[in-house]
Z-matrix of the N, CA and C atoms (Angstrom, degrees):
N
C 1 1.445
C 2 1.527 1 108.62
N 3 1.196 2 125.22 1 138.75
C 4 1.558 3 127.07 2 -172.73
C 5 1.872 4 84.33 3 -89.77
N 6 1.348 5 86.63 4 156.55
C 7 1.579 6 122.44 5 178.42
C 8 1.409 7 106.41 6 -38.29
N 9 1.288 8 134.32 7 131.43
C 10 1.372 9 124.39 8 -167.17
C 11 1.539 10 86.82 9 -153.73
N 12 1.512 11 103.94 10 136.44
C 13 1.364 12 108.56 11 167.93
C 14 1.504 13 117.63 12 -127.16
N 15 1.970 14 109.42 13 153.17
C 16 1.754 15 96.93 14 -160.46
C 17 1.851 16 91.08 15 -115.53
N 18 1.596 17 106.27 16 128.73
C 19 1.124 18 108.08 17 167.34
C 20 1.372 19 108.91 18 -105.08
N 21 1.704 20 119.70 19 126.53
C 22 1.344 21 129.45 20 164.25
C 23 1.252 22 113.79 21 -88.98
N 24 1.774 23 116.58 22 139.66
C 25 1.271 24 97.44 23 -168.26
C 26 2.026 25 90.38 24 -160.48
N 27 1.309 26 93.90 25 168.96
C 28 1.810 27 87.42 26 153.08
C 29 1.473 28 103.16 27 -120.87
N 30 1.030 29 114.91 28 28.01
C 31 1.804 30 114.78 29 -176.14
C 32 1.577 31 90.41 30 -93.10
N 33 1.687 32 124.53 31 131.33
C 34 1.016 33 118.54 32 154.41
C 35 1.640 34 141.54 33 -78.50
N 36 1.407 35 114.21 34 -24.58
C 37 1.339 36 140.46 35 157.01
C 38 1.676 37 92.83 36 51.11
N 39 1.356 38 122.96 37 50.45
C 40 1.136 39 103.87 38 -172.90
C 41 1.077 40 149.55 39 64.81
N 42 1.053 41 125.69 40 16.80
C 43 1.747 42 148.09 41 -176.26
C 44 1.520 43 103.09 42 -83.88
N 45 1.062 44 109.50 43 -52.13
C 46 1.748 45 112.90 44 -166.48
C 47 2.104 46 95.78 45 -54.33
N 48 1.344 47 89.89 46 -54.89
C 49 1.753 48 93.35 47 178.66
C 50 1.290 49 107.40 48 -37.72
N 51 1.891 50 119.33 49 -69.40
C 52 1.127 51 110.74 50 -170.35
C 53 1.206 52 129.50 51 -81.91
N 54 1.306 53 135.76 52 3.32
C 55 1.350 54 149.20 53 127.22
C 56 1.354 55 106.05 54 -5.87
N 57 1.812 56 95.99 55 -93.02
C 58 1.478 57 110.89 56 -173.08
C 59 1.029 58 120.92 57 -38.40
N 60 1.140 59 108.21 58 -51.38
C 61 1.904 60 129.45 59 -171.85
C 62 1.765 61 97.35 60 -45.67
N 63 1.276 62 100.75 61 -54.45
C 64 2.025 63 101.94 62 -174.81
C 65 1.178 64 122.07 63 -68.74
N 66 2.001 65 100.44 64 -37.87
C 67 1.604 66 94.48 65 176.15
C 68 1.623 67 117.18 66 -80.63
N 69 1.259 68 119.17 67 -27.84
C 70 1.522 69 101.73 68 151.85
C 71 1.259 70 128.18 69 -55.99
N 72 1.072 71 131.79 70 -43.80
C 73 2.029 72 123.94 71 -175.39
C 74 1.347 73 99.45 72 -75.39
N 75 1.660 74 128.53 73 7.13
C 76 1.208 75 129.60 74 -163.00
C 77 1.857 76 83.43 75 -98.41
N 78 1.564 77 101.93 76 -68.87
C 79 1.269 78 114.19 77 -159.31
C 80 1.679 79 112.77 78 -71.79
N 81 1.718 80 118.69 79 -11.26
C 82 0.907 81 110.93 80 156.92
C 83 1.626 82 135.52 81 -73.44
N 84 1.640 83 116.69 82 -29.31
C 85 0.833 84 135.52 83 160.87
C 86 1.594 85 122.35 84 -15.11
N 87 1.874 86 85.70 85 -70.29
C 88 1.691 87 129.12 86 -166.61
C 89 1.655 88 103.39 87 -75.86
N 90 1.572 89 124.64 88 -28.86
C 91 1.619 90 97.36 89 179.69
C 92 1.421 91 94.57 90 -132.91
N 93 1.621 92 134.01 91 3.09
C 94 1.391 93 125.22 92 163.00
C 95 1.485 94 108.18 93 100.77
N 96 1.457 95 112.50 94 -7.80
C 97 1.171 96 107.40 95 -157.53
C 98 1.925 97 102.91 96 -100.87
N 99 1.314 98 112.68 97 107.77
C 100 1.323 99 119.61 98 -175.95
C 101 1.454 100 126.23 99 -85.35
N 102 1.401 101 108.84 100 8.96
C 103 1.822 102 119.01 101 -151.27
C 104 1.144 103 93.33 102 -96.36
N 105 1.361 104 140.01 103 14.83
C 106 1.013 105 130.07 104 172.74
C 107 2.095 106 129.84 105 -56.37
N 108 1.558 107 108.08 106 129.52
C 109 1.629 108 103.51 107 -167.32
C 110 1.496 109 104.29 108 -139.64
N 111 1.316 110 118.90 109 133.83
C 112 1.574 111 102.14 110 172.97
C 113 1.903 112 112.40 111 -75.63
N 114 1.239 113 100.86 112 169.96
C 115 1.303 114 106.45 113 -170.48
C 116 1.706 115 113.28 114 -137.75
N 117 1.637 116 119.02 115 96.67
C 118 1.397 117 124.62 116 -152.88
C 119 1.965 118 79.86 117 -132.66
N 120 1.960 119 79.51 118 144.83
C 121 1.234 120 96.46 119 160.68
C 122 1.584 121 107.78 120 -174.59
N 123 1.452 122 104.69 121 145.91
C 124 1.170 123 121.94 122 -151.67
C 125 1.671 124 115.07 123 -126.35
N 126 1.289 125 119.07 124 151.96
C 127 1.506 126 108.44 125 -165.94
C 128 1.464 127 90.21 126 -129.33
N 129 1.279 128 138.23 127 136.48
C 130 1.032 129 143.52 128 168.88
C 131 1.497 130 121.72 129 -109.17
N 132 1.257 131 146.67 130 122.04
C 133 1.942 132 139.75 131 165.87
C 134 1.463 133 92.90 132 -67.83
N 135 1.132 134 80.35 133 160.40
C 136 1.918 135 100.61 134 -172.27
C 137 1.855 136 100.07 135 -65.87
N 138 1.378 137 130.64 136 2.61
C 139 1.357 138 120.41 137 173.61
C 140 1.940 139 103.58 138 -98.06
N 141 1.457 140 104.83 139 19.33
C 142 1.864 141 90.21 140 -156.87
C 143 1.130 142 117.54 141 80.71
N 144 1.051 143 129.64 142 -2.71
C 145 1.464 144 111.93 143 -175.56
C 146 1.139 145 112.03 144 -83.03
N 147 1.792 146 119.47 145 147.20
C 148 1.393 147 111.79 146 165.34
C 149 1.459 148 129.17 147 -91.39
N 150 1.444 149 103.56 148 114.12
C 151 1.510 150 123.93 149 -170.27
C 152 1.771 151 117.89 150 -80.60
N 153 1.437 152 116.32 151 -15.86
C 154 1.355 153 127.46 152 159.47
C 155 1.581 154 105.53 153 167.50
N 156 1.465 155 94.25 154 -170.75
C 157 1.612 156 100.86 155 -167.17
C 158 1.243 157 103.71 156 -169.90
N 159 1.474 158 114.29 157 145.20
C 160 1.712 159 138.35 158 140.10
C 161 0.999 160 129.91 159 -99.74
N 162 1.582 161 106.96 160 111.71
C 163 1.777 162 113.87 161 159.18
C 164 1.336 163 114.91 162 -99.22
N 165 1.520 164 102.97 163 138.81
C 166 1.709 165 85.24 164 170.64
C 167 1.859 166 87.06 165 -174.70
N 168 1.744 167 117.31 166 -164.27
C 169 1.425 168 99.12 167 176.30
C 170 1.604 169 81.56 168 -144.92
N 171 1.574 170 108.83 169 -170.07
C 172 1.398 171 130.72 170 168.38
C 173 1.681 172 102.16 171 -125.65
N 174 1.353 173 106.45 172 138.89
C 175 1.808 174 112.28 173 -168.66
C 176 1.981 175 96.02 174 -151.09
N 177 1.086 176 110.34 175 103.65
C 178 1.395 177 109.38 176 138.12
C 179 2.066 178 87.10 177 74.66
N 180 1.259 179 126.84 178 57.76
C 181 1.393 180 135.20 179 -169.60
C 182 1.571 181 119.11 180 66.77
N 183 1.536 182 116.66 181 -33.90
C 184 1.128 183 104.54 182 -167.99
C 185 1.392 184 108.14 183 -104.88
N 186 1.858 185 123.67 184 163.07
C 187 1.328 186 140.73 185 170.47
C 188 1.767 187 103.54 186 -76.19
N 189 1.171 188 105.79 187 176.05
C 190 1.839 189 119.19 188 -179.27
C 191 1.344 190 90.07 189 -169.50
N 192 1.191 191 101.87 190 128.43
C 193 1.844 192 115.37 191 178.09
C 194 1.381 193 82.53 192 -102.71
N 195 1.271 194 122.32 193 146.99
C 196 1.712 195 123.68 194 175.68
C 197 1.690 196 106.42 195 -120.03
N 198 1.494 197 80.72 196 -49.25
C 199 2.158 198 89.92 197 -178.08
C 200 1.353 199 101.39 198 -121.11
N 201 1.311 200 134.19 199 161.66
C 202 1.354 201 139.95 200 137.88
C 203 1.285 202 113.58 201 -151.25
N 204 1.070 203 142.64 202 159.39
C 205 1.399 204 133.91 203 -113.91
C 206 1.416 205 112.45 204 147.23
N 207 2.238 206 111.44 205 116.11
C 208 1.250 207 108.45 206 -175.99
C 209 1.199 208 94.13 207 -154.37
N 210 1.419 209 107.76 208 139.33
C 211 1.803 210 108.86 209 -162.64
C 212 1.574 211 105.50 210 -83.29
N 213 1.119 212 106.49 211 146.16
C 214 1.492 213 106.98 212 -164.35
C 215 1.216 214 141.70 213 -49.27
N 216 1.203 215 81.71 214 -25.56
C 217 2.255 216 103.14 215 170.04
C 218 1.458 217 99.86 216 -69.41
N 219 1.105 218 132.38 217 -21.65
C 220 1.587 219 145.08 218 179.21
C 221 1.556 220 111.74 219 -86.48
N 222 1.267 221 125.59 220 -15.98
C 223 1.408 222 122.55 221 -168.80
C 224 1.623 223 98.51 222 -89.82
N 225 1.620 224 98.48 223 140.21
C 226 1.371 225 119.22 224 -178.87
C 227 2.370 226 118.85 225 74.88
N 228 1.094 227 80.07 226 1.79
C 229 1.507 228 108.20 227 178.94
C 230 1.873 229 98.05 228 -72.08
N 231 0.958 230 141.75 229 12.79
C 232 1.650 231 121.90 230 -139.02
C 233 1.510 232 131.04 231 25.43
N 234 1.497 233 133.22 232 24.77
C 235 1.243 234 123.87 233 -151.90
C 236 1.257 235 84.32 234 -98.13
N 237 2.178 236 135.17 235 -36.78
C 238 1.235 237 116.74 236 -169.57
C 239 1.843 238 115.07 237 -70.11
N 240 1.661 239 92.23 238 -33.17
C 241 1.363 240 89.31 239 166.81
C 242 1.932 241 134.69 240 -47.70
N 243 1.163 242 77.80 241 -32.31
C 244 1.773 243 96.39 242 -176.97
C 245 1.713 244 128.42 243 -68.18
N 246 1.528 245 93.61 244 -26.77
C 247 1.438 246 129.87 245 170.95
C 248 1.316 247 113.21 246 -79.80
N 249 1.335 248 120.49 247 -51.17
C 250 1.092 249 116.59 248 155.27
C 251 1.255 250 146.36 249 -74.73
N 252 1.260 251 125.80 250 -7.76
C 253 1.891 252 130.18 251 177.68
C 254 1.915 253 81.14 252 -97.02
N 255 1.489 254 136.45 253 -34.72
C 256 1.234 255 119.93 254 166.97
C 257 1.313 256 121.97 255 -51.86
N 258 1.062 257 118.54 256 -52.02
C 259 1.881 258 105.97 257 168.57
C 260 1.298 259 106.61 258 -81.16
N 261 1.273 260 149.95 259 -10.63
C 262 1.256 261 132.23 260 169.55
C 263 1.785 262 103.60 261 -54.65
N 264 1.188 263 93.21 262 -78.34
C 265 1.697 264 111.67 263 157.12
C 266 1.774 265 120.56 264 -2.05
N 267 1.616 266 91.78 265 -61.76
C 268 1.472 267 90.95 266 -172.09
C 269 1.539 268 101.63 267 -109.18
N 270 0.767 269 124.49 268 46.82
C 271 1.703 270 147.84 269 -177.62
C 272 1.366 271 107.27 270 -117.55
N 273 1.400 272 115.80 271 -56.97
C 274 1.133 273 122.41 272 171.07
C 275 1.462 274 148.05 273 -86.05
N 276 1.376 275 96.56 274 -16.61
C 277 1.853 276 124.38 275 153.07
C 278 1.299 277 103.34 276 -51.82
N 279 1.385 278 110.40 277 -39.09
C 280 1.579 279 122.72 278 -150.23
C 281 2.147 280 98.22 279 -88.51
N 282 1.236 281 107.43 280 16.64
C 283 1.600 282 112.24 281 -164.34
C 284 1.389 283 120.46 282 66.77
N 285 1.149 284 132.33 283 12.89
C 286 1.422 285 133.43 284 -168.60
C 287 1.238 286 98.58 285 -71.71
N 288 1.590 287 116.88 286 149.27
C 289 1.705 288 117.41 287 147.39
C 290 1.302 289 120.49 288 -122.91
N 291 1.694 290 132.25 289 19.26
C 292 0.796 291 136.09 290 145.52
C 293 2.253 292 119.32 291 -147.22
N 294 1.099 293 100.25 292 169.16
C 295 1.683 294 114.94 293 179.46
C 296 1.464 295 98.52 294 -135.22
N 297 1.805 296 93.75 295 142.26
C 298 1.617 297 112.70 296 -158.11
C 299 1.798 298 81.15 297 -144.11
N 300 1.511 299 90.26 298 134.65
C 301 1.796 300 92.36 299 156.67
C 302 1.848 301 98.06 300 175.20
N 303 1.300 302 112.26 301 170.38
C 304 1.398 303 125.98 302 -148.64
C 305 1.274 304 120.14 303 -133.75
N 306 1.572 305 114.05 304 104.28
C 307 1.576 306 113.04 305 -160.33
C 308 1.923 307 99.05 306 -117.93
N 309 1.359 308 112.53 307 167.24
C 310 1.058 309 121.64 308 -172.11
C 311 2.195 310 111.50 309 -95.00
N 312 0.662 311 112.27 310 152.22
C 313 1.957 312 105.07 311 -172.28
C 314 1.374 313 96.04 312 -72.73
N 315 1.595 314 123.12 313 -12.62
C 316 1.647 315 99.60 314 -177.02
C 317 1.651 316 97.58 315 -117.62
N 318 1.496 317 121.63 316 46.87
C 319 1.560 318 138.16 317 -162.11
C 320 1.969 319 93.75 318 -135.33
N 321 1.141 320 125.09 319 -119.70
C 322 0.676 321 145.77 320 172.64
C 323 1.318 322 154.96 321 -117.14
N 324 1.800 323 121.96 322 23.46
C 325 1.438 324 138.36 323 -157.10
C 326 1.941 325 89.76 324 -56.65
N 327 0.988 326 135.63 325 -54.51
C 328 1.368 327 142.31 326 -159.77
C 329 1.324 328 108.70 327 -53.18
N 330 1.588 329 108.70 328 -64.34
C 331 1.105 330 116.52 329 150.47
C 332 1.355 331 135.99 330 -1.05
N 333 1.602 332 125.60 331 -103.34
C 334 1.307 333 127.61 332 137.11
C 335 1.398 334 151.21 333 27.42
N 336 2.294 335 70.06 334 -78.49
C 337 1.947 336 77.84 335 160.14
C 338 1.114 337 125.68 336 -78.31
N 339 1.043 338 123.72 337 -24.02
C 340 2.037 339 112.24 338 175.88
C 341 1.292 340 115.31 339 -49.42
N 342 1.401 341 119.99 340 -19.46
C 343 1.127 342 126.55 341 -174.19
C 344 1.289 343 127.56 342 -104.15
N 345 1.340 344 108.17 343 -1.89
C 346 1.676 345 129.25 344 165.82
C 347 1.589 346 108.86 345 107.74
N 348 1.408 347 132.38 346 10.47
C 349 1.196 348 119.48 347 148.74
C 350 0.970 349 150.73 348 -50.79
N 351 1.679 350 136.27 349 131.05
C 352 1.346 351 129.55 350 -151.29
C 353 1.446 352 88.53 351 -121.71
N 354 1.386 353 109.05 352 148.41
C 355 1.803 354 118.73 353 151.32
C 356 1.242 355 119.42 354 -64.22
N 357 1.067 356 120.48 355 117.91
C 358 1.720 357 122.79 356 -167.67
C 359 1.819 358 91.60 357 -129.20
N 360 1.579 359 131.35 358 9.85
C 361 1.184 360 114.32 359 167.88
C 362 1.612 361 87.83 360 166.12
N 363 1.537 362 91.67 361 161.34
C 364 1.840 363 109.53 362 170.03
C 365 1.385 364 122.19 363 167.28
N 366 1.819 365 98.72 364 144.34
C 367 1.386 366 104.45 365 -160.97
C 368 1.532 367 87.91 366 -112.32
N 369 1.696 368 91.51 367 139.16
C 370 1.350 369 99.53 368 171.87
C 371 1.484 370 112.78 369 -94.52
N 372 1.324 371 101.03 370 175.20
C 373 1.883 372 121.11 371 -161.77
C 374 1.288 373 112.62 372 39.34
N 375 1.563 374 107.87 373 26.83
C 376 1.708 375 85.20 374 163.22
C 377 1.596 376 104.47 375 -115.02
N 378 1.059 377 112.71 376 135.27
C 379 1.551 378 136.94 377 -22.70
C 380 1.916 379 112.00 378 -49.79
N 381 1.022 380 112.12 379 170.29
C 382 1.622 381 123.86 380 178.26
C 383 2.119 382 83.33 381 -41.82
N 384 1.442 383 95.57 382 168.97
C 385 1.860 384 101.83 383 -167.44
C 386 1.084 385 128.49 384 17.41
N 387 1.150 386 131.58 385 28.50
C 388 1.287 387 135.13 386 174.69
C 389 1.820 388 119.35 387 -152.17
N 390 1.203 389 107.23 388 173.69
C 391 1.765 390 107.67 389 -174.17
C 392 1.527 391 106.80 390 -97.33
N 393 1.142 392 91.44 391 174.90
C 394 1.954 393 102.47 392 149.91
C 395 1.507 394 83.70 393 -142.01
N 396 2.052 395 104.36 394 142.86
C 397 0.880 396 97.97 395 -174.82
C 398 1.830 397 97.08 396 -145.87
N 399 1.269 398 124.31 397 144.75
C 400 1.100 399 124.75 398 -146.39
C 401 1.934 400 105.73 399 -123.08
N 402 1.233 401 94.17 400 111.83
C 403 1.404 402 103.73 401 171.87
C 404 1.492 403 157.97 402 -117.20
N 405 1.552 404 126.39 403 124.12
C 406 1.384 405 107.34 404 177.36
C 407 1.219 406 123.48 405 -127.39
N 408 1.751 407 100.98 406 160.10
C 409 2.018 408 91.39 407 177.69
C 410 1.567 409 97.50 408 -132.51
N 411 1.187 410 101.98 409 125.67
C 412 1.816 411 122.21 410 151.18
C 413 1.780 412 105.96 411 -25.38
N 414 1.367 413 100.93 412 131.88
C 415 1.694 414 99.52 413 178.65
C 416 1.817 415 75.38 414 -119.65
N 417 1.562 416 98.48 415 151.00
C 418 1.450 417 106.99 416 -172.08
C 419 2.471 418 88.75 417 -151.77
């Protein structure tokens, strides 16, 4: 192995980019599937402000919710709901037959389920007393 040196850091300097960048041409490589698109959406109040958001992408049939996110004066308003039947929506325009994404037990599991998410996996104590817990629902 040639000389390799390990920098620890919290500086990102761009790594996360080129990360991604490899493990996609990695994983396209490996199942053929090139359709890969990110998937953003944004809610604005009539001043600009940002009132919440979805990040997430579509890869190879299925959706991935990554972020979602609604500022608190916004919670219970329907706006997360709204965010979400929008990427359901465009998840499935997009050929998908299923959406995958990963919330914490003191986040939103309840949530979710109203909307037909199943537990399909979960690690406990992460964080310490609490889960990560991993979910998907069938689009039909």
């Amino acid at each position: 192995m040639d000389d390799v040196s390990l920098d620890v850091t919290d500086a990102d300097n761009g790594l996360r980019d080129r990360l991604n960048a490899e493990i996609i041409a990695f994983n396209e490589a490996a199942t053929g599937y090139t359709d890969g698109q990110l998937l953003c959406i944004t809610a604005r109040g009539a001043d600009g402000e940002l009132r919440g958001g979805l990040y997430g992408w579509t890869w190879g049939g299925c959706g991935y919710i990554d972020l979602l996110w609604v500022t608190e004066d916004q919670r219970g308003t329907g706006l997360g709901s709204q965010l979400l039947t929008a990427a359901e929506q465009e998840v499935r325009r997009r050929g998908c037959d299923q959406v995958a994404l990963s919330t914490h037990s003191f986040q939103a599991p309840g949530f979710y389920a109203r909307f037909g998410y199943t537990e399909c996996g979960r690690i406990p104590a992460y964080p310490r007393g609490h889960d990560q817990i991993q979910l998907v629902k069938q689009l039909t």
